[in-house]
C-alpha positions in Angstrom: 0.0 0.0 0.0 2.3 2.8 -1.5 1.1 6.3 -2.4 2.9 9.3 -3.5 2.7 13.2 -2.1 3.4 16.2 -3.9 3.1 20.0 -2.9 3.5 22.8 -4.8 4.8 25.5 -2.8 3.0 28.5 -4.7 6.4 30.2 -5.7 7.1 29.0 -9.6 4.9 28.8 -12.5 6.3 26.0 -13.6 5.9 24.0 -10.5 2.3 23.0 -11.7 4.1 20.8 -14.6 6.6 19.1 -11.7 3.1 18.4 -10.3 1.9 16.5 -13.3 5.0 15.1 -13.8 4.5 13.2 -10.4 1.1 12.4 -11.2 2.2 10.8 -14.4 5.3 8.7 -12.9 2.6 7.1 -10.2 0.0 6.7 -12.8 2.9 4.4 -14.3 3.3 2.4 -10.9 -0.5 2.3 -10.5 -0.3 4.4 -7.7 -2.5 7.0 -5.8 -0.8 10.3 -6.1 -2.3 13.1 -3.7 -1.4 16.4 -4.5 -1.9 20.1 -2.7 -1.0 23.7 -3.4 0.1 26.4 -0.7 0.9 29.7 -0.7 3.6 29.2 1.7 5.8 33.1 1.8 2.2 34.2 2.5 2.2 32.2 5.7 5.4 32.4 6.5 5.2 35.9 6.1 2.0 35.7 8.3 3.4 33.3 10.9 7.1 35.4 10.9 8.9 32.7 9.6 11.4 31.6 6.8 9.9 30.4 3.8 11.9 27.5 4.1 10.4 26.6 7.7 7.2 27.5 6.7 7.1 24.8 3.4 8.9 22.0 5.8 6.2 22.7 8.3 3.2 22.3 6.2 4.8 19.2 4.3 4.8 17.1 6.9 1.3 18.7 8.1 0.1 17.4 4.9 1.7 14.0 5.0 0.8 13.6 8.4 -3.0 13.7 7.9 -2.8 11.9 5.0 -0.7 8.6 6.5 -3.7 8.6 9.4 -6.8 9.1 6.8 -5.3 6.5 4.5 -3.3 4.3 6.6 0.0 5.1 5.6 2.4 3.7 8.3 5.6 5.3 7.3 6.0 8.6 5.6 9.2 7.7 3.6 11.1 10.8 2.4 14.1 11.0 -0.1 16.6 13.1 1.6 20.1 12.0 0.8 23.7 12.2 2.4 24.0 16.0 0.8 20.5 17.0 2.5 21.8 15.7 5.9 25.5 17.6 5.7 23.3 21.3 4.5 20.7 20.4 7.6 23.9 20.0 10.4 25.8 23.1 8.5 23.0 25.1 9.1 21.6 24.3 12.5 26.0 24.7 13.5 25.6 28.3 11.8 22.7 29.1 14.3 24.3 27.9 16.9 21.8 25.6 17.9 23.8 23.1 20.0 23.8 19.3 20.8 20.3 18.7 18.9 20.6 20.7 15.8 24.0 19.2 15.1 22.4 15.6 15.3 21.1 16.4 11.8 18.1 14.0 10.4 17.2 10.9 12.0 16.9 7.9 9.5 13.8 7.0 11.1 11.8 9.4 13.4 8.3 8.1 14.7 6.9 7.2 11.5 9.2 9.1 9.3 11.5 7.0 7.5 14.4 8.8 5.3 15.9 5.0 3.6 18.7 7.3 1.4 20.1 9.6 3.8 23.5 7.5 3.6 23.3 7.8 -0.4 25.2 11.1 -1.8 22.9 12.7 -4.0 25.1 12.6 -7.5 24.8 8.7 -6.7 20.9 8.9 -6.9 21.0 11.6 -10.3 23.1 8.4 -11.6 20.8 6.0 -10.6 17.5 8.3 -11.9 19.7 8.4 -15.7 20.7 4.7 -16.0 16.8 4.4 -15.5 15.9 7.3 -17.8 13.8 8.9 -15.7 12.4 12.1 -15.9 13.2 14.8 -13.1 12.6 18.6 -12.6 15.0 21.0 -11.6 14.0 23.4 -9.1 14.7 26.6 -10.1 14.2 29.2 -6.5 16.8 25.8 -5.3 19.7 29.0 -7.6 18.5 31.5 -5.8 21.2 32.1 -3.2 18.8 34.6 -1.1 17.9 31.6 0.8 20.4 30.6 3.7 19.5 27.2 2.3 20.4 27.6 -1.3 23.3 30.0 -0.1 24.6 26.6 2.0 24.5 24.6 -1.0 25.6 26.5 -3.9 28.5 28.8 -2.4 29.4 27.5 1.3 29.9 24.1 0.8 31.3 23.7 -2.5 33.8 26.6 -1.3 34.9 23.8 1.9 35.1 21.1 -0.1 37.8 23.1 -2.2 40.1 23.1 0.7 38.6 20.1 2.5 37.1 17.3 0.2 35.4 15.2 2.4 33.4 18.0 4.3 30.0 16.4 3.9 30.8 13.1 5.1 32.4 14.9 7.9 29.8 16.8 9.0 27.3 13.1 8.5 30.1 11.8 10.7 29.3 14.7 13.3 25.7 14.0 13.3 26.0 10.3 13.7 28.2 11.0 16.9 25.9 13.5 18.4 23.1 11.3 17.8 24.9 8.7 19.9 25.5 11.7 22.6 22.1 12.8 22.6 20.5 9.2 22.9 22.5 9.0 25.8 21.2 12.7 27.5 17.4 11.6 26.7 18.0 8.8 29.2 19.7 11.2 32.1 16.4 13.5 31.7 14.4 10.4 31.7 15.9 9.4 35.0 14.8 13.6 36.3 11.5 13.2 34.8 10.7 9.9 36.8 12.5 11.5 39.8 11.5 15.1 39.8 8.5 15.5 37.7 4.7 15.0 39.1 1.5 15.7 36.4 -1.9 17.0 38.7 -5.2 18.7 37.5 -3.2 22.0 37.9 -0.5 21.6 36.0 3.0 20.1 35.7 5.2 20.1 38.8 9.1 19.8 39.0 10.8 18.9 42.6 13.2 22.0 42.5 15.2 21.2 45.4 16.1 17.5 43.7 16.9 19.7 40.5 19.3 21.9 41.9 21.5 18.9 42.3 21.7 18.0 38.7 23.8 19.5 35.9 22.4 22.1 33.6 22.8 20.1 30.4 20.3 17.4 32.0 17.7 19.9 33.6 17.5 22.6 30.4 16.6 19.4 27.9 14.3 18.3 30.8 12.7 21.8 30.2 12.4 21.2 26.6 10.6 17.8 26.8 8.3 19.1 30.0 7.2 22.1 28.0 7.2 20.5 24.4 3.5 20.3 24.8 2.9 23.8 25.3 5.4 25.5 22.4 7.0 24.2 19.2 11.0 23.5 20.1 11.7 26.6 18.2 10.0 28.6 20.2 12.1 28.0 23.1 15.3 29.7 22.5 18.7 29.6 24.5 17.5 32.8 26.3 14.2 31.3 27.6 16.2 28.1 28.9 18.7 30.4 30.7 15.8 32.3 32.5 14.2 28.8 33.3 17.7 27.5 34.7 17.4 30.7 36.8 14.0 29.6 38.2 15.6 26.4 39.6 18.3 27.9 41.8 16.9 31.2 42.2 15.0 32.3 45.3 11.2 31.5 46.2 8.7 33.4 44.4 9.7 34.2 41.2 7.9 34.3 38.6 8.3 33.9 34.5 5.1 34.2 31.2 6.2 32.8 28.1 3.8 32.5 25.4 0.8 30.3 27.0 2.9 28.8 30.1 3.1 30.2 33.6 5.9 29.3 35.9 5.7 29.9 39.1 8.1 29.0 41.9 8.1 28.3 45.8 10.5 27.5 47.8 11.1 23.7 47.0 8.6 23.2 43.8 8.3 24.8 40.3 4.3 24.4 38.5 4.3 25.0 35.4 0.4 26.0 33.9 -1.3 27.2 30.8 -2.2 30.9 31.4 -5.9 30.3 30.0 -6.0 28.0 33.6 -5.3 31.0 35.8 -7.4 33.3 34.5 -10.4 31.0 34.4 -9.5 31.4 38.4 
């Protein structure tokens, strides 16, 4: 039970022919092929977001809903071994620490990503020796993008002087994925120690907390509050203010977006605003 997703992001005329083009290759395989169109820079625009995080964001949306209304169990993407070393360039550019330098997962939940060892000139190979058709993405040139600007000037300038820079940089993801598996099990250990769930909210043991490291109790933060806010929404200078809260003094207090922490002398409770003004 295979079926085939397409989106056309609103930006290129000529994106309605890649459409058909899909539609015609699944047609071929006797496939369903379900297609949608966005206006994604309106809603990133809207949303104050790149373009880029806007499309990835309704993507998956998309392929989401679809896998549950059709029974999809995987969601099987074609990223490749170029798309992995351009994600951990980029998330290192931002500065975005242990996680963003992980990269892609080859499977995540039900997201499974089968060529993310293959470098992409392999796969163009393969897609000739078959004689297959492709389109070439045009806005992929336009070096406005911090994407595009990755690709088409940064990395090709590193592999001048360094050949091997995108297996290097798979080689860094691939060992902080091994570091970070082993964090998610130290915050595991604080969440079954230090973290109670009641009708009011979430509540953290702060005196137990102050004893552990920062690296264990900011990703505990993350996962406690991850369904609250998107992980990009929580930024290295909201974590710094919530590692305040755990060995700062009774009473303080700290609003961010929907959550309200509030702290006593040897708890933290972490609610939803809308819950404290229905009181």
């Amino acid at each position: 039970n295979v079926g085939v997703f397409t989106m056309d992001h609103g930006l290129r005329p000529e994106a309605s022919k890649e459409v058909t083009l899909v539609e015609w290759y699944a047609l071929q395989f006797g496939m369903p092929c379900f297609t949608v169109k966005e206006a994604v820079m309106e809603k990133a625009e809207e949303a104050g977001v790149s373009f880029e995080m806007m499309g990835r964001q309704l993507r998956y949306k998309h392929l989401r809903e679809l896998a549950e209304d059709k029974g999809y169990e995987y969601i099987v993407t074609a990223h490749h071994l170029d798309d992995q070393g351009e994600t951990i360039l980029a998330h290192l550019l931002r500065g975005s620490g242990l996680e963003g330098l992980q990269g892609m997962k080859s499977v995540a939940e039900n997201v499974w990503r089968p060529c993310l060892t293959v470098p992409k000139q392999v796969l163009e190979d393969y897609a000739k020796w078959l004689h297959c058709f492709y389109g070439e993405d045009a806005s992929n040139l336009d070096t406005t993008y911090d994407r595009n600007w990755i690709r088409q000037v940064l990395i090709p300038t590193c592999v001048e002087r360094y050949p091997q820079t995108v297996h290097a940089l798979c080689r860094l993801g691939a060992l902080a994925q091994c570091d970070a598996s082993y964090f998610e099990q130290g915050v595991t250990r604080l969440e079954m120690d230090y973290v109670s769930h009641t009708e009011e909210g979430i509540v953290l043991d702060k005196r137990g907390l102050m004893s552990e490291h920062d690296a264990l109790v900011s990703r505990l933060w993350k996962r406690v509050l991850g369904s609250y806010v998107r992980p990009e929404q929580l930024s290295q200078t909201v974590i710094d203010t919530l590692l305040s809260l755990v060995k700062g003094p009774k009473g303080k207090e700290f609003r961010f977006r929907q959550v309200q922490v509030l702290t006593s002398y040897d708890t933290i409770k972490i609610v939803l605003c809308s819950d404290i003004e229905k009181k």
